[in-house]
C-alpha positions in Angstrom: -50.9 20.7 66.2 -47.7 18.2 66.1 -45.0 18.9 68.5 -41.6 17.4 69.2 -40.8 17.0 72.9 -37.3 16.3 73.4 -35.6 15.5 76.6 -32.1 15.2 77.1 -30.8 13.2 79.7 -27.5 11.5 81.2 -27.7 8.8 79.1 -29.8 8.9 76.2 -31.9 11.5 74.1 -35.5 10.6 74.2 -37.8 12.3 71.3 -41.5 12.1 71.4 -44.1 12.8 68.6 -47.2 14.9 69.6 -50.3 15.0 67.7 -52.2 17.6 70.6 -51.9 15.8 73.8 -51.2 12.2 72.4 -47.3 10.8 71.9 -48.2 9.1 68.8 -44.4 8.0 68.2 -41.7 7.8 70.6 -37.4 6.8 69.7 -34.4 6.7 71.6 -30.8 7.9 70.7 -27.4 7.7 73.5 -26.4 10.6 74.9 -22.8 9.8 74.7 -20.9 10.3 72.9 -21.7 13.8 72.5 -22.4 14.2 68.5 -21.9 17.6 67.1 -24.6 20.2 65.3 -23.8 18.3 61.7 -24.2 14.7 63.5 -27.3 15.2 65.4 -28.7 17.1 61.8 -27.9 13.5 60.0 -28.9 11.2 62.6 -32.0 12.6 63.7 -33.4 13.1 59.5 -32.4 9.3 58.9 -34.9 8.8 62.4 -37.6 11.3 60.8 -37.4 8.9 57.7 -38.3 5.7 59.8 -41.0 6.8 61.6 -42.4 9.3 58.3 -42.2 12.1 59.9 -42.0 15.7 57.7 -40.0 18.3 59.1 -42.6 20.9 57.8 -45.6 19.7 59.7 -43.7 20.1 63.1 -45.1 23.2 64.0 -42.9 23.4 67.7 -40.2 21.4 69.2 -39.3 21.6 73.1 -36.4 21.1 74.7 -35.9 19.8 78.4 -32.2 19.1 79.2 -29.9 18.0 81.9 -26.8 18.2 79.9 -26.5 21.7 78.9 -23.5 21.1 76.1 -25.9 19.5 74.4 -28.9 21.8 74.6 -27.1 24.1 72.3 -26.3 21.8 70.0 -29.8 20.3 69.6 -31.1 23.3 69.0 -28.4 24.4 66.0 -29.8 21.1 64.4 -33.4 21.6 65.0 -33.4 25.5 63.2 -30.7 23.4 60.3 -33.8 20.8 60.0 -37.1 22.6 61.0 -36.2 26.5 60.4 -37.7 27.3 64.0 -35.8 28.1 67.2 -36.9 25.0 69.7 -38.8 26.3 73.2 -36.6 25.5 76.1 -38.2 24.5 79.1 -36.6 24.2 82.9 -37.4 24.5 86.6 -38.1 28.3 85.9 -40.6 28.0 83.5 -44.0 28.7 84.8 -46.5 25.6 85.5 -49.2 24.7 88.3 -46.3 23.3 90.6 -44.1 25.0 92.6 -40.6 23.8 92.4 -39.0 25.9 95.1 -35.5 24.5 94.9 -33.5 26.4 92.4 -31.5 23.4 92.7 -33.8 21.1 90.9 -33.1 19.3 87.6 -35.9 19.8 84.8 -36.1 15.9 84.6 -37.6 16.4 88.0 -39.8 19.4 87.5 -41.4 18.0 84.0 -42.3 14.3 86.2 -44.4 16.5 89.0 -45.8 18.6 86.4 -46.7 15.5 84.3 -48.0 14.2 87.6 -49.6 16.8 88.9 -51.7 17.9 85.4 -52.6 13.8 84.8 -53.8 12.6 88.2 -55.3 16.1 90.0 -56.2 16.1 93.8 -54.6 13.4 95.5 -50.3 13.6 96.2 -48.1 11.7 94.0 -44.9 10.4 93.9 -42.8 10.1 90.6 -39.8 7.0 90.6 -37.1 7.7 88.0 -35.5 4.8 87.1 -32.6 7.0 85.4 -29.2 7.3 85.6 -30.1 8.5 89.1 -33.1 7.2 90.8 -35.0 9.6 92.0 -38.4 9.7 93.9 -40.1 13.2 94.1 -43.5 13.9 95.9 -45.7 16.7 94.8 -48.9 17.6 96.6 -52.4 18.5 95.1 -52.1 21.9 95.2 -48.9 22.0 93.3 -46.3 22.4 96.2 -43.4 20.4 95.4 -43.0 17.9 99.2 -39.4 16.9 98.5 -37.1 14.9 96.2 -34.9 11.8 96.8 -31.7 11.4 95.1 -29.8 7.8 95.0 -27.6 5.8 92.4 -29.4 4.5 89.5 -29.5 0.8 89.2 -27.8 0.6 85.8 -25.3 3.6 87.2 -24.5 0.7 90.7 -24.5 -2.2 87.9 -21.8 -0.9 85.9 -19.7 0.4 89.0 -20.1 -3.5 90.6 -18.5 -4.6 87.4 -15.6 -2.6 86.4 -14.7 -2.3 89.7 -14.4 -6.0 90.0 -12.6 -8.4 88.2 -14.9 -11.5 88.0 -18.3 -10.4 88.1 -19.4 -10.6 84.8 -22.5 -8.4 82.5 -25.7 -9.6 83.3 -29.1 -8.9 82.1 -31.0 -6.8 84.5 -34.2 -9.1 85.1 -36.1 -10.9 88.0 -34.1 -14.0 88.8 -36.0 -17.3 89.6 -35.1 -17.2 93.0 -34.0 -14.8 95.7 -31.2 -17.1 96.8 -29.0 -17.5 93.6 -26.5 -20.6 93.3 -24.8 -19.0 90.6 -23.1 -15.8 90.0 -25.4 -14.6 87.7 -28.8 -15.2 89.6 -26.9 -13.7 92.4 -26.2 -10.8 90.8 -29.4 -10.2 89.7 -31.1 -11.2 92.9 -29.0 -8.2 94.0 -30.1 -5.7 91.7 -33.4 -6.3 91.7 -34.7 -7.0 94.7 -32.0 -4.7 96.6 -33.0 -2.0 94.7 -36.6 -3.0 94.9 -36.8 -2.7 98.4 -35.1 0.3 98.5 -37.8 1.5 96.2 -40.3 0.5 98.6 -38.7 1.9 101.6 -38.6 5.2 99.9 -42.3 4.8 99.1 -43.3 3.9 103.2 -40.8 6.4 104.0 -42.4 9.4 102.3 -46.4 8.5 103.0 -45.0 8.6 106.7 -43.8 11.6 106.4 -46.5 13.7 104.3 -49.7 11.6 106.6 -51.4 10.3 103.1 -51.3 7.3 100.9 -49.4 8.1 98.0 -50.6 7.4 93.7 -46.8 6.4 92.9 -45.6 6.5 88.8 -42.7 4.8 87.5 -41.1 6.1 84.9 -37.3 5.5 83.2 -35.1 2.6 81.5 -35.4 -0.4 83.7 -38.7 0.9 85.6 -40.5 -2.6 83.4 -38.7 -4.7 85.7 -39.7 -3.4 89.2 -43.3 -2.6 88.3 -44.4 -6.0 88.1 -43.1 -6.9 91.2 -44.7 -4.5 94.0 -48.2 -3.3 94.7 -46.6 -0.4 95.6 -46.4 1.3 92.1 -49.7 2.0 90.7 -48.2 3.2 86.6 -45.6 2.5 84.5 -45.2 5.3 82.0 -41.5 5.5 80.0 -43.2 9.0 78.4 -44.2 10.6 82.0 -41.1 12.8 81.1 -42.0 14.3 78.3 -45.3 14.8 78.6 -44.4 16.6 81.3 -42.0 18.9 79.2 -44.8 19.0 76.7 -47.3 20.5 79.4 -44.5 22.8 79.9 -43.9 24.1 76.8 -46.8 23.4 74.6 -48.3 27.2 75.8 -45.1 29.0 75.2 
């Protein structure tokens, strides 16, 4: 059966092709600025085209969302394109974890059930290298541990810049050295390994406080560049997010 997962972030729309359990196909769109029913219709047919997709062998599309303006307007252009209503999936909807907080963002529910239905009886923690970054902690029965919440890096890159007036764009990516000599390198030194070992505090932090050794997954825009640099994360996955919306929905 082919699915489209679709998950709906801060800042960008990221679509997945399903074929059963396998994301065969996966594309990117900005979330900004917000496009209307008609837009999103054009946009995401010219995308369908690209990648040969036919809109009559989808047989279900789900929806996770963080920006609920848009959920709505997603789902008028899914029934314009597919003739089906899309299954919307959040914190309420029913999965082996437990996600207690009615507070909690279905970015952050779909990466423990993604995490908790691909790597079974040990605890895990999931690093979103979003718009926030967030590190959540699930156990192996389910019960979600707890949830970190802190700036993304991209979110702190673009606040350093426009709220100074001669640091410049820079390219998010390991420097050659720690100690830059140039504003640049500097900058980027900054990001990356400031960031990083914040990343890795959070990581010491939390296997402290739960008494176990964590299985950590990165997932999120920039999480390529801190991967390579600490032990600390055992996966890289940029579709641990939907596949965890797919678990989700692919039932309903």
């Amino acid at each position: 059966m082919n699915s489209i997962v679709i998950n709906i972030g801060n800042s960008n729309i990221r679509f997945g092709l399903f074929d059963d359990d396998n994301c065969d196909i996966s594309w990117v769109i900005n979330t900004k600025p917000y496009r209307t029913a008609d837009e999103l219709y054009a946009q995401m047919l010219m995308l369908y085209q690209t990648y040969k997709i036919e809109p009559q062998e989808i047989s279900k599309i789900i929806i996770g969302s963080v920006v609920p303006q848009l959920t709505k307007v997603m789902s008028s252009a899914i029934k314009k394109i597919h003739g089906i209503l899309p299954v919307i999936v959040d914190r309420n909807t029913p999965s082996g974890v437990a996600a207690k907080s009615k507070q909690m963002g279905t970015d952050i529910y779909a990466n423990l059930v993604a995490a908790h239905n691909m790597y079974p009886n040990r605890k895990k923690i999931v690093l979103d290298f979003g718009t926030a970054l967030t590190a959540s902690c699930v156990a192996e029965d389910g019960e979600t541990l707890g949830v970190i919440i802190a700036p993304g890096i991209v979110t702190a890159l673009n606040s350093l810049i426009s709220q100074t007036a001669q640091l410049p764009e820079i390219e998010l990516k390991k420097p050659k050295t720690v100690l830059g000599l140039d504003t640049v390198t500097c900058m980027q030194s900054g990001m990356v390994y400031g960031f990083l070992g914040m990343v890795e505090g959070f990581i010491d932090r939390i296997n402290e406080e739960v008494k176990d050794d964590c299985f950590v997954v990165a997932t999120g825009g920039v999480s390529h560049v801190y991967k390579p640099l600490t032990d600390k994360i055992h996966v890289m996955d940029r579709l641990h997010t939907l596949k965890g919306l797919y678990f989700l929905g692919k039932d309903l």
